[in-house]
C-alpha positions as CSV (number, residue, x, y, z in Angstrom):
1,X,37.5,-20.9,350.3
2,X,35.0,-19.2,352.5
3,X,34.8,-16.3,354.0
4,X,33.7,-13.8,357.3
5,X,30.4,-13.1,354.9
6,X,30.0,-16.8,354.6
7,X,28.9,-17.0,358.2
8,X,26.1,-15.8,361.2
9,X,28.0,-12.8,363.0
10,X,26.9,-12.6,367.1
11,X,27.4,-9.2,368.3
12,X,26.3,-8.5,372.2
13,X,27.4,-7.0,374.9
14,X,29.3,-8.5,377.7
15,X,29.1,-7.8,381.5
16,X,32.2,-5.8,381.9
17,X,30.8,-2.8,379.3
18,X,32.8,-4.3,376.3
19,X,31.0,-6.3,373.2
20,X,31.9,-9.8,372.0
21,X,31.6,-11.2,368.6
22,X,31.6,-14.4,367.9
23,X,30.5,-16.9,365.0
24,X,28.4,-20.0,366.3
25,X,29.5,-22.6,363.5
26,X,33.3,-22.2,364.5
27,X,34.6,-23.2,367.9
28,X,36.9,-20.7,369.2
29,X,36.5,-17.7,366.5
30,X,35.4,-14.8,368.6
31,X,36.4,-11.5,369.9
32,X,36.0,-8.6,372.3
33,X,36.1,-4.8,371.7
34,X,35.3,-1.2,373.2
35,X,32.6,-1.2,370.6
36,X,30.4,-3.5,368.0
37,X,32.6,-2.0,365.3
38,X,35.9,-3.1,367.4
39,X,35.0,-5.9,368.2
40,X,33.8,-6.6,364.8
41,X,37.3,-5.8,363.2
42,X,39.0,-7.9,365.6
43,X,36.8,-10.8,364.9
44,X,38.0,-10.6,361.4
45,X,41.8,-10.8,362.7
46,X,40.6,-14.2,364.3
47,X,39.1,-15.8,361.4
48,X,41.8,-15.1,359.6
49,X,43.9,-17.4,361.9
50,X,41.8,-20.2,362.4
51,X,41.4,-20.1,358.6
52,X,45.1,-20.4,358.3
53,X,45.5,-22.9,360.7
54,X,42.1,-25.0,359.1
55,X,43.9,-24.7,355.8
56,X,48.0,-25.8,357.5
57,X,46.1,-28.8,358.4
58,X,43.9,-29.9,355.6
59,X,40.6,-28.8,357.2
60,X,37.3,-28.0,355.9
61,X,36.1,-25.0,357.6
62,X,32.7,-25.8,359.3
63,X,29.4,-24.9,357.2
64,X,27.3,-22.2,359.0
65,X,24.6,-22.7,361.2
66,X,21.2,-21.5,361.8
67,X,20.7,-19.3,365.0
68,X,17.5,-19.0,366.4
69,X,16.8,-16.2,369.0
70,X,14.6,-16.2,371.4
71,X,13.8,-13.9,374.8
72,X,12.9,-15.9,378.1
73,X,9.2,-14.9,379.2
């Protein structure tokens, strides 16, 4: 069974003063918080659900994808 350390981890902020974390490779699994570290623990809460509901339905859980970053010029 995978795990949270099993995947790419997006941490930013968001327009309202908040941050969102998110993982690219699963549709749906992100989170919002105060801070990184807040919004990191909740992100945790949600993988844990969609890795329930993955499993209650005889799902694979995605494989992880590769993120590249880049900055507009």
């Amino acid at each position: 069974m995978k795990s949270l350390q099993d995947y790419t981890t997006v941490i930013r902020p968001d327009d309202n003063g908040t941050y969102v974390a998110y993982i690219p490779a699963i549709s749906g699994c992100h989170a919002w918080g105060k801070t990184p570290d807040e919004a990191r623990l909740e992100l945790n809460y949600v993988f844990e659900m969609i890795q329930e509901e993955y499993t209650e339905k005889g799902l694979v859980m995605p494989d992880d994808i590769e993120l590249v970053i880049a900055n507009a010029s």
